[in-house]
mmCIF entry with sequence, helices, sheets and N, C-alpha, C, O atoms, coordinates in Angstrom:
data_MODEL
# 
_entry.id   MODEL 
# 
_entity.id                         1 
_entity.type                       polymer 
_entity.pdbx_number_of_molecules   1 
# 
_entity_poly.entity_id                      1 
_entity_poly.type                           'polypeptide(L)' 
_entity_poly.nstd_linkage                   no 
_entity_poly.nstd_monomer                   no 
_entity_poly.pdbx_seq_one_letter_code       
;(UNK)(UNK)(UNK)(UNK)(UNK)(UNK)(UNK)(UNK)(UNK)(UNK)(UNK)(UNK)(UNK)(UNK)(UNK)(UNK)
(UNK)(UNK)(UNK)(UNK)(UNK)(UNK)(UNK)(UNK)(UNK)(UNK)(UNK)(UNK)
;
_entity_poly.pdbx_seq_one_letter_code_can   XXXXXXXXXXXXXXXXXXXXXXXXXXXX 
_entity_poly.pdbx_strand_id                 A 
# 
loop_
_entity_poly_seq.entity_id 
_entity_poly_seq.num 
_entity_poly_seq.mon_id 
_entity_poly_seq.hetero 
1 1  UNK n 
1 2  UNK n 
1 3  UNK n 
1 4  UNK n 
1 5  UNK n 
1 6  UNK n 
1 7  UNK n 
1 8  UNK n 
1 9  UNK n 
1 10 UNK n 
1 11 UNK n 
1 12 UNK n 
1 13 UNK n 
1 14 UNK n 
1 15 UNK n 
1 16 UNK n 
1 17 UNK n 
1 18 UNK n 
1 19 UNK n 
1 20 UNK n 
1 21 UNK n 
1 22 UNK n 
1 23 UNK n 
1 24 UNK n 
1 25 UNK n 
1 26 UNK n 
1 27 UNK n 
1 28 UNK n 
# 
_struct_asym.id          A 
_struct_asym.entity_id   1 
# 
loop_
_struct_conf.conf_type_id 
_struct_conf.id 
_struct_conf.pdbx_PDB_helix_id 
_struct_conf.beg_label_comp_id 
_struct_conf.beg_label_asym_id 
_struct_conf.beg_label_seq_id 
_struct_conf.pdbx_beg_PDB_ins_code 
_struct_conf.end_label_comp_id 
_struct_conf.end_label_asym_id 
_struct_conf.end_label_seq_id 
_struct_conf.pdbx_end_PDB_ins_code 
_struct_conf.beg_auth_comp_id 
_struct_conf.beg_auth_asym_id 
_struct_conf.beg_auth_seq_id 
_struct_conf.end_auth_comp_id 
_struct_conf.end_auth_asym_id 
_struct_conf.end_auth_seq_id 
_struct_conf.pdbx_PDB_helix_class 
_struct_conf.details 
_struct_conf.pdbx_PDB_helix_length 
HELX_P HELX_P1 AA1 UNK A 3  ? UNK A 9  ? UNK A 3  UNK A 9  1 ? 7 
HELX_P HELX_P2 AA2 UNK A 17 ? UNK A 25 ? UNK A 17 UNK A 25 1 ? 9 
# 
_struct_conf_type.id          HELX_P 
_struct_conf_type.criteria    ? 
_struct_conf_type.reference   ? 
# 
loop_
_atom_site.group_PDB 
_atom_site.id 
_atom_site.type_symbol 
_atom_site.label_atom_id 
_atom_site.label_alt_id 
_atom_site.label_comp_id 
_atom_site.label_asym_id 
_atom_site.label_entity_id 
_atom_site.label_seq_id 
_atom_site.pdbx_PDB_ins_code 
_atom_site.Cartn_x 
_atom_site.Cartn_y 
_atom_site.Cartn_z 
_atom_site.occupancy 
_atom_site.B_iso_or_equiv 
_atom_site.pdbx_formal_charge 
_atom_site.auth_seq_id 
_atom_site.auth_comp_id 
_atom_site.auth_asym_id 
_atom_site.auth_atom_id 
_atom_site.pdbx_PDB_model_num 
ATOM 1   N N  . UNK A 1 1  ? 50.368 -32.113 11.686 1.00 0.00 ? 1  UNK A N  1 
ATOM 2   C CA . UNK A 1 1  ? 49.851 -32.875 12.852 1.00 0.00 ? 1  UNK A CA 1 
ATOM 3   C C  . UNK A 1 1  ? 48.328 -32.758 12.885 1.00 0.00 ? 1  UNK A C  1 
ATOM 4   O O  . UNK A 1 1  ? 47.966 -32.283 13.962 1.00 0.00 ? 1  UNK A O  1 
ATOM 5   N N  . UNK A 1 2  ? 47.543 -32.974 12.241 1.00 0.00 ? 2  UNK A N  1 
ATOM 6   C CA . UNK A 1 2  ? 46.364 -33.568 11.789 1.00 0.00 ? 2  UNK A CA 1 
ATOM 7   C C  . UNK A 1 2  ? 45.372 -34.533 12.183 1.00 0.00 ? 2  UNK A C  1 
ATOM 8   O O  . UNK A 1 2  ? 44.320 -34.252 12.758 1.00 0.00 ? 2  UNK A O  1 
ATOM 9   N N  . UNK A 1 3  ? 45.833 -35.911 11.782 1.00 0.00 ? 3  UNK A N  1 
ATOM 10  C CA . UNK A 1 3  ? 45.490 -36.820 12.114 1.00 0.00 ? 3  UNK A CA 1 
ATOM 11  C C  . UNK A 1 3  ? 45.823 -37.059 14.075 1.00 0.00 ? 3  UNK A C  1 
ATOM 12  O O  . UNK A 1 3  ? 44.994 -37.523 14.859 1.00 0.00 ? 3  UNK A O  1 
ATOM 13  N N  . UNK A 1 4  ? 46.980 -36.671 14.373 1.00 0.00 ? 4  UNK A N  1 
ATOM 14  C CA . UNK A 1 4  ? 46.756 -36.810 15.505 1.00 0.00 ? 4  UNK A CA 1 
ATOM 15  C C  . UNK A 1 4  ? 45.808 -36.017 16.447 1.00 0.00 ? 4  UNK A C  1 
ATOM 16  O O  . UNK A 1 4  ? 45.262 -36.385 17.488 1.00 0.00 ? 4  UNK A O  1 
ATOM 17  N N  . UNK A 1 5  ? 45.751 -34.567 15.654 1.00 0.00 ? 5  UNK A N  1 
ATOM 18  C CA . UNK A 1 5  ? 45.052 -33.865 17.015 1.00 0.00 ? 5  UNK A CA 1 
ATOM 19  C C  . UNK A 1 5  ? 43.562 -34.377 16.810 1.00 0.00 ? 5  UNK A C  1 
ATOM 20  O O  . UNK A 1 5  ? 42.809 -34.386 17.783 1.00 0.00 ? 5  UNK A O  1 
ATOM 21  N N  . UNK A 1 6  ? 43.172 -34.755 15.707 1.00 0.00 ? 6  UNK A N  1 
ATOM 22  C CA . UNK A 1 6  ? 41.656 -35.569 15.246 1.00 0.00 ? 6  UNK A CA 1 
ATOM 23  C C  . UNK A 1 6  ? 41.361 -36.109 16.725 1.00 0.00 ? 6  UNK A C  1 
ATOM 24  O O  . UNK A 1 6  ? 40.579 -35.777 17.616 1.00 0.00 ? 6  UNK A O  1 
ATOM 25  N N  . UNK A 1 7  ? 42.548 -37.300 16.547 1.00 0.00 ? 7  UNK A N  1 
ATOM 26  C CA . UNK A 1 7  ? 42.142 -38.984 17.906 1.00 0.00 ? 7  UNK A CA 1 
ATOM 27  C C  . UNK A 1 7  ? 42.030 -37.865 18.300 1.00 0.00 ? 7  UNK A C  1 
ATOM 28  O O  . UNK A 1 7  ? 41.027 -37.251 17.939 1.00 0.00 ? 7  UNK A O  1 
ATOM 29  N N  . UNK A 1 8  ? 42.953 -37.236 19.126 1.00 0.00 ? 8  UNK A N  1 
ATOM 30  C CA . UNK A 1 8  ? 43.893 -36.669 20.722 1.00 0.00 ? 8  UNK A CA 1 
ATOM 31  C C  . UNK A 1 8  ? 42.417 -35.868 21.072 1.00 0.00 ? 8  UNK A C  1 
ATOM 32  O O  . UNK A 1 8  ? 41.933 -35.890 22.203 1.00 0.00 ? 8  UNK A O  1 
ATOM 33  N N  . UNK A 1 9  ? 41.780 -35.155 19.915 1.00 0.00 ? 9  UNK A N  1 
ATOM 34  C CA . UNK A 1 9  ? 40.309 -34.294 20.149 1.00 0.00 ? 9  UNK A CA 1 
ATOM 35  C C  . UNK A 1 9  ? 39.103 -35.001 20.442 1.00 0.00 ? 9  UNK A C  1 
ATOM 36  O O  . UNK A 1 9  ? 38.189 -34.589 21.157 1.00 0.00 ? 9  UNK A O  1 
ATOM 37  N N  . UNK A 1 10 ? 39.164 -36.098 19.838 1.00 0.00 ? 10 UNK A N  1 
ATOM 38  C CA . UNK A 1 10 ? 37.808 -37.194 20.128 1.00 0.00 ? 10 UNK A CA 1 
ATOM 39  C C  . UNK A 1 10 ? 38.087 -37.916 21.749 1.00 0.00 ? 10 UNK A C  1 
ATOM 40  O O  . UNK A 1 10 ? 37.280 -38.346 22.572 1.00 0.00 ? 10 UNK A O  1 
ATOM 41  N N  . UNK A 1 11 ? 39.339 -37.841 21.769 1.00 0.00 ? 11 UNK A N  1 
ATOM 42  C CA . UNK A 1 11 ? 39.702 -39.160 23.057 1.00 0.00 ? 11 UNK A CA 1 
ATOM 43  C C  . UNK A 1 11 ? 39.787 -38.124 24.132 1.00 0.00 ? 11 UNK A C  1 
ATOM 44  O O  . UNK A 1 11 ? 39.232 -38.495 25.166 1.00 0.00 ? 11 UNK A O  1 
ATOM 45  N N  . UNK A 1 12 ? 40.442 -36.658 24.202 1.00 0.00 ? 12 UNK A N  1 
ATOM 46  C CA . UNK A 1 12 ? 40.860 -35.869 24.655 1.00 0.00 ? 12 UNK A CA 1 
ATOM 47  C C  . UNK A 1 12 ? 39.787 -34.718 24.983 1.00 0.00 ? 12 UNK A C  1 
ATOM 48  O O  . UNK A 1 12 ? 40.283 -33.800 25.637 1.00 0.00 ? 12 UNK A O  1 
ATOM 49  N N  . UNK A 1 13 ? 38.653 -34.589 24.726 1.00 0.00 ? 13 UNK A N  1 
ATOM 50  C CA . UNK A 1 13 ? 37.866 -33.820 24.361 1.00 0.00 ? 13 UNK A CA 1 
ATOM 51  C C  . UNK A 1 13 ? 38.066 -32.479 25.148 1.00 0.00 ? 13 UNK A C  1 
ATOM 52  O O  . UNK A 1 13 ? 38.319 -31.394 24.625 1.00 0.00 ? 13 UNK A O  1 
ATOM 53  N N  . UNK A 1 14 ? 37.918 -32.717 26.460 1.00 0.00 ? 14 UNK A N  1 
ATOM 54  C CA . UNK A 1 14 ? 38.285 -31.907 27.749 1.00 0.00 ? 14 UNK A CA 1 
ATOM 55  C C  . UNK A 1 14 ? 39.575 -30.976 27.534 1.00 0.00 ? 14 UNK A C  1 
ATOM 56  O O  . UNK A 1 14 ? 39.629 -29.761 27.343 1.00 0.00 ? 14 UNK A O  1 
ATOM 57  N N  . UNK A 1 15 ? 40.711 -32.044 27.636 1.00 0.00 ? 15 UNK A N  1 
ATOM 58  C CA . UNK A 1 15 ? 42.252 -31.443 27.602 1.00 0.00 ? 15 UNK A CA 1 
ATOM 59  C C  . UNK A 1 15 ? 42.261 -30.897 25.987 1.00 0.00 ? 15 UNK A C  1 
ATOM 60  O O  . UNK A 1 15 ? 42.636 -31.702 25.133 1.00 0.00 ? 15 UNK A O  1 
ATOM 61  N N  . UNK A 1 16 ? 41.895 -29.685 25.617 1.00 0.00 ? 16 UNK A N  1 
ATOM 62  C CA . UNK A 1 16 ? 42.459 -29.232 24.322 1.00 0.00 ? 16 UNK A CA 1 
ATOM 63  C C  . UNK A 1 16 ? 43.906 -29.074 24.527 1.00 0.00 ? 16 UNK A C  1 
ATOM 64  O O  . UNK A 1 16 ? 44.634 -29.763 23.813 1.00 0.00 ? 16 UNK A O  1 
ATOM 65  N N  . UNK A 1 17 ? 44.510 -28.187 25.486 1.00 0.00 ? 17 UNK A N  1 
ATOM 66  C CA . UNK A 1 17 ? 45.855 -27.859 25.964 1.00 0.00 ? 17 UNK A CA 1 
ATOM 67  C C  . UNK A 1 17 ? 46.712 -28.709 25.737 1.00 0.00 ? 17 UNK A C  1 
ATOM 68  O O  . UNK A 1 17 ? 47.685 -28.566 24.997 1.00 0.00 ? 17 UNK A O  1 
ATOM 69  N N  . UNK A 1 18 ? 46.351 -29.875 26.495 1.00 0.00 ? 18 UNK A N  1 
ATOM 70  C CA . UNK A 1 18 ? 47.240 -31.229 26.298 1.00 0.00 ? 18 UNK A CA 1 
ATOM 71  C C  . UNK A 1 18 ? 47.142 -31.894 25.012 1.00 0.00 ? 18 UNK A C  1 
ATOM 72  O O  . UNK A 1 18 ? 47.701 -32.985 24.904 1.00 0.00 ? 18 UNK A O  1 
ATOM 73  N N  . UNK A 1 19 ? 46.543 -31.424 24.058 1.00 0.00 ? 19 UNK A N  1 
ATOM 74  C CA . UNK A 1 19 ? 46.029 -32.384 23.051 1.00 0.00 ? 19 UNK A CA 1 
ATOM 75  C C  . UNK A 1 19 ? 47.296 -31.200 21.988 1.00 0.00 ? 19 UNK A C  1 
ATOM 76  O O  . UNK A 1 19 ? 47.958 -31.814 21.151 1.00 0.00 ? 19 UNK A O  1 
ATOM 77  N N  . UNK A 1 20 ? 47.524 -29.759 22.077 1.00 0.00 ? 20 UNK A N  1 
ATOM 78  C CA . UNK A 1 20 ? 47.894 -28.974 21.205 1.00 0.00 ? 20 UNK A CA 1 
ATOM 79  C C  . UNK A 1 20 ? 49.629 -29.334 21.282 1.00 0.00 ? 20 UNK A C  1 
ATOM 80  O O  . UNK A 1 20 ? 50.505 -29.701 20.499 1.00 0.00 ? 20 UNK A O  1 
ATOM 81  N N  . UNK A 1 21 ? 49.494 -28.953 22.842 1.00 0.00 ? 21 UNK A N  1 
ATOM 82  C CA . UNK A 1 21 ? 51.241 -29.546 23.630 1.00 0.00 ? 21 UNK A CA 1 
ATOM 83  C C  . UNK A 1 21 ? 51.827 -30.611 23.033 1.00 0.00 ? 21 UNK A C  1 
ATOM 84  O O  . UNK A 1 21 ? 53.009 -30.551 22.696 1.00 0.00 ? 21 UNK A O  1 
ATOM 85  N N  . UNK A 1 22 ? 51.130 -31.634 22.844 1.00 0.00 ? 22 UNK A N  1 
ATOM 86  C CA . UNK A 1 22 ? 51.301 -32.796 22.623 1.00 0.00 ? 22 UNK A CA 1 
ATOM 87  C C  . UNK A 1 22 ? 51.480 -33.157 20.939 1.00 0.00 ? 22 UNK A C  1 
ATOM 88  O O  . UNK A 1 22 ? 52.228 -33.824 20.224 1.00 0.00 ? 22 UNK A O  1 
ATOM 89  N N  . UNK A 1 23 ? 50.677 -32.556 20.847 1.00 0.00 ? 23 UNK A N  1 
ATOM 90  C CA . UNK A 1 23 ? 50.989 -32.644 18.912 1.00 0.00 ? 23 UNK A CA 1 
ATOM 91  C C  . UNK A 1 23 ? 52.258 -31.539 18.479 1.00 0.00 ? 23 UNK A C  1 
ATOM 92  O O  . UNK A 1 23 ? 52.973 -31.577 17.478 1.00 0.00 ? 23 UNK A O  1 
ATOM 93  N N  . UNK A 1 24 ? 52.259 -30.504 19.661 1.00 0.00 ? 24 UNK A N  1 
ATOM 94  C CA . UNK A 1 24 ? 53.958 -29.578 19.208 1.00 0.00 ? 24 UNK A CA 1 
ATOM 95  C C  . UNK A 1 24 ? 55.162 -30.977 19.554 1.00 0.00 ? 24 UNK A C  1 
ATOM 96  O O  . UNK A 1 24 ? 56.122 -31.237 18.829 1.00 0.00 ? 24 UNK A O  1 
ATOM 97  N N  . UNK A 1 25 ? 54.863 -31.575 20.576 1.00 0.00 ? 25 UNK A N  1 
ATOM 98  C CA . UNK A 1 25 ? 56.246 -32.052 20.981 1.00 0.00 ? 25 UNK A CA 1 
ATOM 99  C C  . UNK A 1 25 ? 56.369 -33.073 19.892 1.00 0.00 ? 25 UNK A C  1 
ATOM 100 O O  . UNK A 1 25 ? 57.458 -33.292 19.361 1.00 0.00 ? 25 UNK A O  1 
ATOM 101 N N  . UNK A 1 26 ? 55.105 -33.797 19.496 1.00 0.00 ? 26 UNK A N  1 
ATOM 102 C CA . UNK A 1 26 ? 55.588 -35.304 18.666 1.00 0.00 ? 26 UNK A CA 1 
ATOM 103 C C  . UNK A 1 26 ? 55.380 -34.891 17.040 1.00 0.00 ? 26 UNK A C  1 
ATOM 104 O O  . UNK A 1 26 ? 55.168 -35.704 16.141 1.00 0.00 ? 26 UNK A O  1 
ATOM 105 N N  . UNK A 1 27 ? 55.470 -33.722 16.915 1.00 0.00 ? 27 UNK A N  1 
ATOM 106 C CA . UNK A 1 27 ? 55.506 -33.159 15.883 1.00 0.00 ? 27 UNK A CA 1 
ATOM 107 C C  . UNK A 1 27 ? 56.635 -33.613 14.736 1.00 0.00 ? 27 UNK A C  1 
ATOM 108 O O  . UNK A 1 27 ? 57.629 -33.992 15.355 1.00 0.00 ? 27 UNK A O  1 
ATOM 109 N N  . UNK A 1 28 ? 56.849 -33.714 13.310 1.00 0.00 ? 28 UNK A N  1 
ATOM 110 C CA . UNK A 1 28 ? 57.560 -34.021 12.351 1.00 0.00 ? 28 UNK A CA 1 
ATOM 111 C C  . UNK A 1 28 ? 58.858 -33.000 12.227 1.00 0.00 ? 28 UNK A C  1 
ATOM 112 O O  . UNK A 1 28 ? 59.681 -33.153 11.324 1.00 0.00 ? 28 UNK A O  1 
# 
Protein backbone atom coordinates (compact mmCIF):
# COMPACT_ATOMS: atom_id res chain seq x y z
CA UNK A 1 0.00 0.00 0.00
CA UNK A 2 2.29 2.54 -1.43
CA UNK A 3 0.92 4.30 -3.98
CA UNK A 4 -2.01 4.93 -1.95
CA UNK A 5 -0.56 6.29 1.20
CA UNK A 6 1.64 8.68 -1.46
CA UNK A 7 -2.11 10.51 -2.71
CA UNK A 8 -3.76 9.84 0.92
CA UNK A 9 -0.18 11.88 2.27
CA UNK A 10 -0.24 14.71 -0.30
CA UNK A 11 -4.22 15.13 -0.10
CA UNK A 12 -4.25 14.08 3.59
CA UNK A 13 -1.34 15.86 4.87
CA UNK A 14 -2.83 16.68 8.40
CA UNK A 15 -4.71 13.20 8.99
CA UNK A 16 -1.55 10.81 8.95
CA UNK A 17 -3.83 8.45 11.27
CA UNK A 18 -6.53 8.38 8.80
CA UNK A 19 -4.31 8.08 5.92
CA UNK A 20 -2.41 4.71 7.80
CA UNK A 21 -6.16 3.30 8.96
CA UNK A 22 -7.18 3.62 5.73
CA UNK A 23 -4.50 2.00 3.72
CA UNK A 24 -4.79 -1.13 6.63
CA UNK A 25 -8.49 -1.48 5.78
CA UNK A 26 -8.25 -1.21 1.75
CA UNK A 27 -5.29 -3.09 1.92
CA UNK A 28 -4.56 -6.31 -0.64
Amino acid sequence: CVQARVLFRALLNKTSNFSEKLCEKTRP
